[in-house]
C-alpha positions as a printed Julia matrix, in Angstrom:
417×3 Matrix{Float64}:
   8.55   36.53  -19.67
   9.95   39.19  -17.24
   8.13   40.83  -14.35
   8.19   44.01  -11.81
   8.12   44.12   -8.14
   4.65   44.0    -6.36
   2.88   47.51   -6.04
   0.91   49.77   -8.2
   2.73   49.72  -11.79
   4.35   52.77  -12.98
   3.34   55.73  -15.36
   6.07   54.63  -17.63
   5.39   52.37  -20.54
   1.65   52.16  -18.87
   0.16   52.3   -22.98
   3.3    49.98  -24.09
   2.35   46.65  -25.84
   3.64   43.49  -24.83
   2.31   43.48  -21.28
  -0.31   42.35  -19.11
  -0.66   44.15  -15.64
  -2.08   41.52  -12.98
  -4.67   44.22  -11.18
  -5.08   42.16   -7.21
  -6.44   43.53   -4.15
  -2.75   42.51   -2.97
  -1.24   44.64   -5.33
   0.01   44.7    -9.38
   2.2    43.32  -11.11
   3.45   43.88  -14.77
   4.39   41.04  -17.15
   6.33   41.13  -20.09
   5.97   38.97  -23.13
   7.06   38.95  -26.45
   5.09   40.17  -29.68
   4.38   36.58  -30.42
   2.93   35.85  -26.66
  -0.41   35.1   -26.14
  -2.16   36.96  -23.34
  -2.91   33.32  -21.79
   0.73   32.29  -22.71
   1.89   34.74  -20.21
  -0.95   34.77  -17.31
   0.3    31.21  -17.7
   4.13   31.27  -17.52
   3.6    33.06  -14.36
   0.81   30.45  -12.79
  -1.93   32.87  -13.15
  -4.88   30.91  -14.27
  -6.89   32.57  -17.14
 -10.22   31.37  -15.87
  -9.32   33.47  -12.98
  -9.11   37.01  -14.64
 -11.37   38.86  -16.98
  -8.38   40.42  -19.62
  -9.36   43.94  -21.36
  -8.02   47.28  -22.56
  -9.41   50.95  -22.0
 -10.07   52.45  -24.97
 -10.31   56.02  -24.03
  -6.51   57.85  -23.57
  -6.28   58.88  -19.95
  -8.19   56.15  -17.77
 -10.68   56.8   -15.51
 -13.46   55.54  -13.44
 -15.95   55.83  -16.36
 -13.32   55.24  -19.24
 -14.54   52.23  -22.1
 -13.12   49.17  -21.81
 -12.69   45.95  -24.08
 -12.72   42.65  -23.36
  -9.18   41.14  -25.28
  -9.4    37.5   -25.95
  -6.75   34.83  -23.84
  -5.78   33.66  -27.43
  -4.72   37.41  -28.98
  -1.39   37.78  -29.38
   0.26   40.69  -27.3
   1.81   42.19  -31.53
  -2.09   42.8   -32.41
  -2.37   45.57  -29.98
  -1.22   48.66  -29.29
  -2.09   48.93  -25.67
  -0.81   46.81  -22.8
  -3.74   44.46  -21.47
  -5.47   44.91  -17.6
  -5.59   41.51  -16.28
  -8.38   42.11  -13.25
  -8.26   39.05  -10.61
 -12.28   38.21  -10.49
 -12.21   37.62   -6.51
 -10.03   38.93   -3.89
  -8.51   36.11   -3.39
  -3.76   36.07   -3.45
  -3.33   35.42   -7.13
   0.07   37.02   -5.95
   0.86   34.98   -3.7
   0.24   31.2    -5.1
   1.59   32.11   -8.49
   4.63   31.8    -9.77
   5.4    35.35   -9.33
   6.85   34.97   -5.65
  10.65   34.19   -4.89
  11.42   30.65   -4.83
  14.02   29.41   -2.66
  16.54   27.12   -4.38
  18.26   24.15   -3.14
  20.71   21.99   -5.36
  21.75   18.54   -4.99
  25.28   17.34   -6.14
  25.0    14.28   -9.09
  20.95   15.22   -9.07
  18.51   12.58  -10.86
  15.09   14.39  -10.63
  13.51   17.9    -8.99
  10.48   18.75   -7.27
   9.2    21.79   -5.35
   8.26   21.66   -1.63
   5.94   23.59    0.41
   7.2    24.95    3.32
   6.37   24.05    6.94
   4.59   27.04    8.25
   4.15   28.7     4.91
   2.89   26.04    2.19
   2.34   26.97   -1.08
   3.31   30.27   -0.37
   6.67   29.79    0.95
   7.89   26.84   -1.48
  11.39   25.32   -2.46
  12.44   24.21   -5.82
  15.26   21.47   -4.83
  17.07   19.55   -7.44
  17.46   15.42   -5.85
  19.93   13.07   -5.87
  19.06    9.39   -6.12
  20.12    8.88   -2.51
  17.57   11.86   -1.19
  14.97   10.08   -3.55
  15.99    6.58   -1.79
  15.51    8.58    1.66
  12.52   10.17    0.71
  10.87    7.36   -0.49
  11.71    5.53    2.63
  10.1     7.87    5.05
   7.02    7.6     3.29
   7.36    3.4     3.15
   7.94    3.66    6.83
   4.84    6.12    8.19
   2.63    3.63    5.6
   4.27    0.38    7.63
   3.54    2.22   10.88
  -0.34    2.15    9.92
  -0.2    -1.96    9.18
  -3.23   -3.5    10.69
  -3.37   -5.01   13.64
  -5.14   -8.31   12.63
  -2.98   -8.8    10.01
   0.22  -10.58   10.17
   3.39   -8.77    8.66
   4.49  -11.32    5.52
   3.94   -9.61    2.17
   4.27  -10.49   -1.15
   4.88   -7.8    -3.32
   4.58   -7.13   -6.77
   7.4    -5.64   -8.94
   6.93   -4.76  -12.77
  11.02   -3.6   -13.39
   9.58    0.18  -13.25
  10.74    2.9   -10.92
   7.73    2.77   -8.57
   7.97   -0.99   -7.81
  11.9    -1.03   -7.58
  12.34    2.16   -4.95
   9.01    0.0    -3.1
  11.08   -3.03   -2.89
  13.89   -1.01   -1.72
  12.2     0.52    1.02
  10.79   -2.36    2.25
  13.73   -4.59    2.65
  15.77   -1.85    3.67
  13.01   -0.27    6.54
  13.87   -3.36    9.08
  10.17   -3.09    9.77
  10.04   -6.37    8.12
  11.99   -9.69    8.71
  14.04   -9.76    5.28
  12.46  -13.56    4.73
   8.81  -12.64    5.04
   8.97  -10.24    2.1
   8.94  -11.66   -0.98
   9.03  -10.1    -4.46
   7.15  -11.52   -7.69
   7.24  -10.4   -11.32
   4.41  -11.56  -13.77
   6.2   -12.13  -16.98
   3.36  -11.37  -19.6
   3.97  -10.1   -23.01
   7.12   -8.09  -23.92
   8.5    -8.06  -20.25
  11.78   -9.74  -20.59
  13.27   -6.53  -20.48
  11.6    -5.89  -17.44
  11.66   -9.01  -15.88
  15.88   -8.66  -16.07
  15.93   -5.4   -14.53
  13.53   -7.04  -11.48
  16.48  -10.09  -11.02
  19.61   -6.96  -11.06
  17.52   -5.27   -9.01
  16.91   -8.52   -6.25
  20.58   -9.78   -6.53
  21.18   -6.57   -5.5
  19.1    -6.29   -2.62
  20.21  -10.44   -1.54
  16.11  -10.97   -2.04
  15.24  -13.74   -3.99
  12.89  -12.94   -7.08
   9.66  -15.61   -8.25
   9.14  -14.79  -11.54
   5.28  -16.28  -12.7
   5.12  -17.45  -16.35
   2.32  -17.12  -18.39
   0.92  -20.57  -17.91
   1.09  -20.0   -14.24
  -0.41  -16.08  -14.31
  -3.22  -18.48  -16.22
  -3.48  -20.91  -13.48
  -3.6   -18.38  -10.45
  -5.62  -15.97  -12.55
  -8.49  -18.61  -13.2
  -8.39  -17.57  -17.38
  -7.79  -19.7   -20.26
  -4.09  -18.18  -21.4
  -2.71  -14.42  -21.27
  -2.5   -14.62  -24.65
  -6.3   -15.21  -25.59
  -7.0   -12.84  -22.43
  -5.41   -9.81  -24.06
  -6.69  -10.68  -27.75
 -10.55  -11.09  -25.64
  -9.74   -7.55  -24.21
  -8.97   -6.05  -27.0
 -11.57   -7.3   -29.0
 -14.23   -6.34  -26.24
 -12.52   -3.21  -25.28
 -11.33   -1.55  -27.97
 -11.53    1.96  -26.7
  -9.99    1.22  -23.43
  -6.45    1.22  -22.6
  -4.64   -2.25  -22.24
  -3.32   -1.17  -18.86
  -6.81   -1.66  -17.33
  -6.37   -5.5   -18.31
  -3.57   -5.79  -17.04
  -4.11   -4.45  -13.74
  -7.11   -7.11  -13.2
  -4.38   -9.92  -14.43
  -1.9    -8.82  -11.88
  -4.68   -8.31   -8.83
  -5.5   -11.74   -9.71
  -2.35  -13.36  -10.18
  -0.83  -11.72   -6.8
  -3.59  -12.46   -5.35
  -3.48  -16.14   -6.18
   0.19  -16.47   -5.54
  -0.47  -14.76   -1.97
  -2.85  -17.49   -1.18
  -0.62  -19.87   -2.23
   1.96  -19.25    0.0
  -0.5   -18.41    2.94
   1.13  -14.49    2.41
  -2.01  -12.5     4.11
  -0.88   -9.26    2.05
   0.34   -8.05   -1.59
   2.29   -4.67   -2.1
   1.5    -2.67   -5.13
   3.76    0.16   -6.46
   0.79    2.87   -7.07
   2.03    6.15   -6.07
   0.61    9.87   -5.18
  -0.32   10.31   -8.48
  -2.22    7.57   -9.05
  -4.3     7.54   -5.69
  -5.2    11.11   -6.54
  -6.2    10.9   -10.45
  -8.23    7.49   -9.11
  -9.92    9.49   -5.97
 -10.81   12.32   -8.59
 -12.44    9.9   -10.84
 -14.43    8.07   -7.92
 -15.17   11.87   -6.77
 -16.9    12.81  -10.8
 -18.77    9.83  -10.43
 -20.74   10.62   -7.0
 -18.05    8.12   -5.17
 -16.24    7.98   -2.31
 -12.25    7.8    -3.06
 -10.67    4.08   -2.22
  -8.85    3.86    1.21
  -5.38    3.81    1.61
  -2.52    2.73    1.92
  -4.59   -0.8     2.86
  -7.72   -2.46    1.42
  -9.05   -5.4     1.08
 -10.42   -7.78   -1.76
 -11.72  -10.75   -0.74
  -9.09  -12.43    1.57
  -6.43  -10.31    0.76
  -5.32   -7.35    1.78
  -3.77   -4.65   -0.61
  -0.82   -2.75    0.71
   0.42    0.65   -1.27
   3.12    1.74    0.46
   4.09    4.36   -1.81
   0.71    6.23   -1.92
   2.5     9.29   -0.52
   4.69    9.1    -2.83
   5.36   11.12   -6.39
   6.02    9.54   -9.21
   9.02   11.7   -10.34
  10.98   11.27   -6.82
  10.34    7.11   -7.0
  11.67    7.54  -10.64
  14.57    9.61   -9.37
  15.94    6.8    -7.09
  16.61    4.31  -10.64
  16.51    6.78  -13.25
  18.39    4.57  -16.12
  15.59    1.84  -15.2
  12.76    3.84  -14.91
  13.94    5.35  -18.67
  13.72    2.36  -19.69
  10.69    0.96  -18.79
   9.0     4.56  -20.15
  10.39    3.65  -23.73
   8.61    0.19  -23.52
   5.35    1.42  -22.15
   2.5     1.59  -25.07
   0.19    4.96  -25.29
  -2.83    5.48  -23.48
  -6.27    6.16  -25.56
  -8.49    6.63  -22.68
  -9.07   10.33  -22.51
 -10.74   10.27  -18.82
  -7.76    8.98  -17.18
  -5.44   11.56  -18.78
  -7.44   14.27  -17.63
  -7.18   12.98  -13.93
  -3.83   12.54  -14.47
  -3.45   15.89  -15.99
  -5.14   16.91  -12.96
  -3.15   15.99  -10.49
   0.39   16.89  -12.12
  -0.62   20.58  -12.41
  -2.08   20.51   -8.55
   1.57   19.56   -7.61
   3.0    22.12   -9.58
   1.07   24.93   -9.04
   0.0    24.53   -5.57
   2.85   22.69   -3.88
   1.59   20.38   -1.24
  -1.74   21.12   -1.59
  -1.91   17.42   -3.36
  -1.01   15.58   -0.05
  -3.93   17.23    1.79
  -6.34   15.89   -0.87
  -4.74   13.0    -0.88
  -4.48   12.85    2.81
  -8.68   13.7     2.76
  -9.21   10.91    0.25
  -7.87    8.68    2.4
  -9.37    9.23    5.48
 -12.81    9.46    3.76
 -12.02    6.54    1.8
 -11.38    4.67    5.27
 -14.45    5.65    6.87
 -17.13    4.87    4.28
 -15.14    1.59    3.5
 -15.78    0.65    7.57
 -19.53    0.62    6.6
 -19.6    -1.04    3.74
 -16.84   -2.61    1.73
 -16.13   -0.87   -1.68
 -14.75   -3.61   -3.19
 -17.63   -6.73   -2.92
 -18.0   -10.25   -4.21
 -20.56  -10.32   -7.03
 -22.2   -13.37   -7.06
 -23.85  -13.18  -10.46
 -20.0   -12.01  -12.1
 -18.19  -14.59   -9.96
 -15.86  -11.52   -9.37
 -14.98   -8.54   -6.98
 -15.94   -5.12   -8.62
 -15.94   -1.67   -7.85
 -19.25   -0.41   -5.74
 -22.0     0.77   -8.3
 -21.01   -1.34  -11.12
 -25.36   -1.44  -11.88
 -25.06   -0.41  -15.41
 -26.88   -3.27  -17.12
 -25.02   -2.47  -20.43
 -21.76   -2.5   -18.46
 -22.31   -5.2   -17.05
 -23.18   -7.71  -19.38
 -20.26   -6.54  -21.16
 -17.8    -7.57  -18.82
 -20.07  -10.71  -17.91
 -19.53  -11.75  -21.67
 -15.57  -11.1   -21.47
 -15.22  -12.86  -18.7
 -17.11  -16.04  -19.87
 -14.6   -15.83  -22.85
 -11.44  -15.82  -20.93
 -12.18  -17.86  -17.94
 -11.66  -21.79  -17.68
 -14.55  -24.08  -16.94
C-alpha cells in the first residue's frame, strides 16, 4: 500500500482504480492498493477501521454536490472497478491522526529480541515510537513495572512471597525482577513449579533459570499438587475436567490446580502472599470479560482469596516485552502449549492485542481504570467469596443454577473425602 501527503487529493489520477481517498474533516488522504486489494484490505493496512467509513463511488463524470453515488462493498476488490473509491470518515473525529498514516519515529536496538510501539509523553497515540528491544531493555522494562507494583504492597501484609513459575517467559522475567529489585530480602522469596503433565521440559528450564539467579527452586509433584490441592490425583482431575468440560479449554483447570496448590504450599510455609506471572494482556482480556458480563474488572496487582493474598507483579506488563527478556525459553514453552477452543477468551484476547497496536498506550489507561475500579468495588464487598454450599471460593455472581451444579458435581468427583 502507498499513500500521499495530507491535504485535498489532486486532479490527477482522481477516476484511477486502485485507490481509496480517506475524505476527514482533517484533511484527505489517497491510498494505493493493488488490483487484488480489497477496499477493507487497505482502510486496514493503514489502521483505518472499516466500521468507521461509509466506502462509495460517484457515478456521474464530473462530481458535484448533487452527483449519484454508490455504496462499494469492504470485500470488492479494487480490479472490479473502474473508479477509485471515496472513503467518507462517519464522524469528525482524527482518523488521520490515530491511524497508521502518521510518521512513526524509529528507534533500533543492537542484538534486538522483540518490538513494541510506545506512545509518547505529551503526545500518546498520536506521537508514537516503533522501537526494536534488546533482552536487557526488556529485563529493564520489566523491572520498572515489578518495582512501581512492589511500591503498592500492602501495609498489613508482611513482604515473604512465594511465587509461582511455569518455565514460560512471563514467570521467568517475574522471578527476575523480583530477586533482582532488592525490594525483597533474597531468602523470603521463594519460587515453586507444579510439575503436572508434560512439564519436564518446563520444569528444567525453571531449575537453569534458579541456578542462575542463586534462588533455590521447590518443585511440587503430582502427589503433593494432590495433597495441597485437596483432589484425589491430577491425573483423574484432568480426565474429570475433560469429561465435564469438554468445550472449555484445559487451561481453565489448570489455573484452579495451581491457585490451589500455591495456595496450599503458601500456607504451609506461613508465606502470607503468592506471585502469579499474568501480564497486561491478560488483566485486560479478563477486565473485558467481567465488563460483557455487567461486572466490575478484578483489582490489581493484589487480591485476596481466602487467607491469601495474590500478587501480579507483572500486570503492567506486555506479554511480548516479558517474552523478549528469554526469548529461546519462551519459544519453547509456545511449541508445548496445546490450542485453545474457547472462542470468548480469544476474542478478549483479540481485543486487547489490536488496542495495543492501534492505539498505543491507550491499553494502560484501561488497564489503569480497571484497576482502580476493580479496587474500589472490591473494598465493599469481596469479589472473590467463600461458598459455603461449593466448599470453594468463586467468582461474584456464580447464581446460575445449571452452572452451578455443574461444577458442584465436578468437584465431588475430584475431591478426597
Amino acid at each position: 500500500m502507498r499513500l500521499s501527503g495530507l491535504g485535498p487529493s489532486c486532479d490527477e489520477g482522481r477516476r484511477s482504480p486502485h485507490r481509496v481517498v480517506l475524505e476527514t474533516q482533517h484533511g484527505d488522504r489517497v491510498l494505493t492498493g493493488g488490483p487484488d486489494d480489497t477496499v477493507a484490505a487497505v482502510l486496514r493496512d493503514a489502521g483505518v477501521p472499516l466500521s468507521a467509513v461509509w466506502t462509495y463511488v460517484r457515478d456521474e463524470e464530473e462530481p458535484s454536490e448533487r452527483a449519484a453515488v454508490r455504496f462499494v462493498p469492504g470485500f470488492t476488490r479494487l480490479g472490479q472497478l473502474q473508479r477509485e473509491v471515496r472513503a467518507r470518515a462517519n464522524r469528525n473525529v482524527d482518523l488521520v491522526g490515530l491511524s497508521g498514516l502518521v510518521p512513526v519515529t524509529a528507534q533500533e536496538a543492537t542484538d534486538a529480541t522483540t518490538e513494541w510501539t510506545f506512545p509518547s509523553t505529551g503526545g500518546g497515540a498520536y506521537e508514537r515510537t516503533a522501537a526494536t528491544l534488546s533482552q536487557e531493555d526488556c529485563v529493564a522494562i520489566v523491572g520498572e513495572a515489578v518495582a512501581r507494583a512492589l511500591d503498592t504492597w500492602p501495609h498489613s501484609v508482611p513482604r515473604r512471597l512465594l511465587v509461582g513459575i511455569s518455565g514460560g517467559g512471563d514467570s521467568n522475567v517475574m522471578l527476575t525482577a523480583l530477586i533482582q529489585s532488592q525490594l525483597l530480602v533474597p531468602g523470603d522469596v521463594v519460587p515453586v513449579i507444579v510439575n503436572g503433565p508434560d512439564m519436564e521440559r518446563p520444569v528444567q528450564t525453571a531449575h537453569e533459570l534458579c541456578d542462575e539467579l542463586d534462588c533455590p527452586l521447590t518443585a511440587i509433584d503430582q502427589p503433593q499438587a494432590a495433597r495441597l490441592a485437596g483432589i484425589c490425583s491430577v491425573k483423574s482431575f484432568f480426565l474429570a475436567f475433560e469429561k465435564h468440560y469438554p468445550d472449555a479449554d484445559i487451561d481453565f483447570a489448570w489455573t484452579w490446580l495451581l491457585r490451589r496448590t500455591l495456595a496450599g504450599a503458601a500456607r504451609e510455609r506461613d508465606i502470607p502472599a503468592v506471585a502469579i506471572g499474568a501480564n497486561r494482556e491478560d488483566l485486560l482480556s479478563e477486565g473485558f470479560l467481567r465488563l460483557a458480563r455487567g461486572l466490575a474488572p478484578m483489582p490489581a496487582p493484589f487480591r485476596t482469596i481466602g487467607d491469601e493474598v495474590f500478587f501480579y507483579p507483572m500486570c503492567e506488563v506486555p506479554k511480548k516485552i516479558g517474552d523478549g527478556a528469554y526469548p529461546r525459553r519462551s519459544l519453547e514453552n509456545y511449541e508445548s502449549r496445546t490450542p485453545s477452543v474457547a472462542a470468548g477468551r480469544s476474542a478478549f484476547y483479540q481485543l486487547a492485542y489490536l488496542l495495543a497496536d492501534h492505539l498505543p498506550g491507550m491499553d494502560m489507561t484501561l488497564l489503569a481504570g480497571f484497576n482502580h475500579l476493580g479496587t474500589d468495588v472490591a473494598a465493599q464487598q469481596d469479589p472473590i467469596a467463600f461458598d459455603l454450599e461449593l466448599d470453594d471460593h468463586i467468582a461474584d455472581r456464580m447464581n446460575d443454577t445449571e452452572q452451578r451444579e455443574r461444577w458442584r458435581t465436578f468437584l465431588a468427583e475430584v475431591r478426597t473425602g
